[in-house]
N, C-alpha and C positions, 0 to 999 in steps of 0.2 A: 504494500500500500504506500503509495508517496506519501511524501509529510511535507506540512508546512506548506506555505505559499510555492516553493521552486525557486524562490532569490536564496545565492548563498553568496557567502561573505570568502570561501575558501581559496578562492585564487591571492587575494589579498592578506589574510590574516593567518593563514594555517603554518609559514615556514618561520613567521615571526613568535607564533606563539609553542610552537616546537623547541625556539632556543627562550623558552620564558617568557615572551611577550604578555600581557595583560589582558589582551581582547580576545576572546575565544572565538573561537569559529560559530557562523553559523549556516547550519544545512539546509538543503533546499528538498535532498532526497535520498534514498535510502543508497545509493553509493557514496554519497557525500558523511552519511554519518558512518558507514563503516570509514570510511579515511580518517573522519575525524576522533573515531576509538582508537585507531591502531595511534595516532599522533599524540594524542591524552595517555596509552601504556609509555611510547616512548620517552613523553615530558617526564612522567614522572619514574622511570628509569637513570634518568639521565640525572634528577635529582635524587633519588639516592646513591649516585656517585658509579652507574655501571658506564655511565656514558666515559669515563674515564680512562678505562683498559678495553669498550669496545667501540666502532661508529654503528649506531642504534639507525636501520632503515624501517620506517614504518610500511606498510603496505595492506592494498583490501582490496580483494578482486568481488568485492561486494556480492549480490547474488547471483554471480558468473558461474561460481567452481564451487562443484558438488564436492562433499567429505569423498574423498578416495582420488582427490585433485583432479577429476575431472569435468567437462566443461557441461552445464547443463543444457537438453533439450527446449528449454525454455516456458517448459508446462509447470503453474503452478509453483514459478519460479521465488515472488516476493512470500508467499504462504511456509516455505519451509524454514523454521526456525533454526536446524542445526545448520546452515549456511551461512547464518550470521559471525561471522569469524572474523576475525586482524593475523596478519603475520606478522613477525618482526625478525627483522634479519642482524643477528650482532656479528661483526667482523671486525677484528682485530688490524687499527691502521696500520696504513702503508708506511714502509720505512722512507719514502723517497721523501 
């Protein structure tokens, strides 16, 4: 089900509020808030100090990809709850 009106704030406010920034995002629609979950695990990663020994990538392929990574048919796609998911990818910076 969409949410909200459809205006988001996320091109604008979502890389500022990843390193801290104040203004939270706001979603338009249900890919917009998985992005905006997986960026809310990494803010507050990064605050208790993981972001330090990893670079924290948020990611959400929103209601795209079925449990078992695969891509969904498209039926009944905003209906299934366990698709609701965030990834985060920690990698250990580059030395260069």
């Amino acid at each position: 089900m969409p949410l909200g009106s459809g205006r988001s704030n996320l091109d604008r406010t979502l890389i500022p509020w990843l390193r801290g920034g104040a203004v939270e995002p706001t979603v338009g629609d249900n890919v917009g808030l998985g992005m905006a979950r997986a960026v809310a695990v990494a803010r507050a990663l990064r605050k208790a100090g993981v972001g330090e020994a990893y670079v924290i990538i948020p990611m959400s392929a929103g209601p795209l990809v079925r449990p078992g990574d695969r891509v969904t048919d498209g039926a009944r796609a905003a209906d299934e709850q366990n698709r609701r998911r965030i990834e985060l990818r920690l990698r250990r910076p580059s030395t260069q």
